[in-house]
N, C-alpha and C positions, 0 to 999 in steps of 0.2 A: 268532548273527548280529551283535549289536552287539559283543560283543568282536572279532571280525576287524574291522568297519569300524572300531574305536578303533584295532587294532592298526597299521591299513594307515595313518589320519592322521597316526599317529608314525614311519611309516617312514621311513630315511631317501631321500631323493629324488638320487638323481644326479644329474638333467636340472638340477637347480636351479644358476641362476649367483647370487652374490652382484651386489645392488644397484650398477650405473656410480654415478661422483660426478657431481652433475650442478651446474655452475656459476647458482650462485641470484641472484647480484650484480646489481642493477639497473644497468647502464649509462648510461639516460637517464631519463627521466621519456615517459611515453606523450603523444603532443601532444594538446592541448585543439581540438576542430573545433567546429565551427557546431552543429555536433548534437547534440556535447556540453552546450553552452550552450544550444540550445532546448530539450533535454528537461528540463522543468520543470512543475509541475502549472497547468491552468489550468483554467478553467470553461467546459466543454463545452457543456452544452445547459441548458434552464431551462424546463421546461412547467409547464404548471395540469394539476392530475391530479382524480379526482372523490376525496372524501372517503374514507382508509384506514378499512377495516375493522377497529371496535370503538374510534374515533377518534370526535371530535365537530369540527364548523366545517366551514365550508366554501369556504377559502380556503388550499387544501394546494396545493402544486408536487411535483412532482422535478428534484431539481440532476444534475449529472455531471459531475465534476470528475474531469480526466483528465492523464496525462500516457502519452506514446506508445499502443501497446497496453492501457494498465493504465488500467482504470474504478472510479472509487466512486461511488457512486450512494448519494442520501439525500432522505429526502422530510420537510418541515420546511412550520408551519401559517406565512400573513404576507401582506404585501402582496409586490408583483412586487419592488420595492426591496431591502424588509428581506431577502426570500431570498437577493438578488442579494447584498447585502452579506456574508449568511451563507458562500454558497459560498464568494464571495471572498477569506472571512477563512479559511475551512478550505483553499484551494487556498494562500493565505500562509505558511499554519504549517506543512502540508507541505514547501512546499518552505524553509523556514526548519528544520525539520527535518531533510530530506536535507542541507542545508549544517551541522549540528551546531550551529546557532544554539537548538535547545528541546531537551528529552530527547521529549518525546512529544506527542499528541494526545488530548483528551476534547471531544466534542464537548458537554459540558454543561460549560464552563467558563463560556461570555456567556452559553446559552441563558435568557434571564430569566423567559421566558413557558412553562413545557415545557408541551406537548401534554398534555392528561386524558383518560384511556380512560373511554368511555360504562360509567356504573354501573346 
């Protein structure tokens, strides 16, 4: 049984046409629109959440930092400010990223205070 199904994928095929050449050449550059230029990350929402599980404190949010469709979502301990700042700086470096201004993202590069899990 598998020797005929090898045999038949080496047959050769008549029906088959060789590849058209298809002209690849950019003629213009595609125009830059308004929606172009707004889709950029920003800072969607910003609640007080109750204290994550196997977390200590009790001054936790969650951020939402969004652009179009697309959510990241992160929950960080702080006052209303520091978080606000937080997002702020993560929805910067994104889009400082999508313009090929950094190579990447770690969110524990500022974080100075990180979180300790209850022992």
């Amino acid at each position: 049984m598998i020797k005929k199904l090898v045999k038949k994928m080496f047959e050769k095929k008549d029906n088959i046409r060789p590849v058209e050449e298809v002209d690849t050449e950019i003629s213009e550059p595609a125009p830059i629109n308004d929606e172009v230029i707004k889709r950029k990350f920003n800072v969607m929402n910003i609640e007080k959440i109750s204290t994550p599980d196997g977390m200590v404190g009790d001054n936790w949010y969650q951020y939402v930092v969004g652009q179009g469709s697309s959510e990241i979502k992160g929950l960080t301990m702080g006052t209303l400010k520091q978080v606000t700042e937080h997002a702020n700086k993560i929805a910067d470096d994104l889009n400082d990223r999508s313009k090929g201004k950094k190579a990447g993202y770690s969110s524990s590069q500022n974080n100075k205070t990180p979180a300790k899990p209850v022992k």
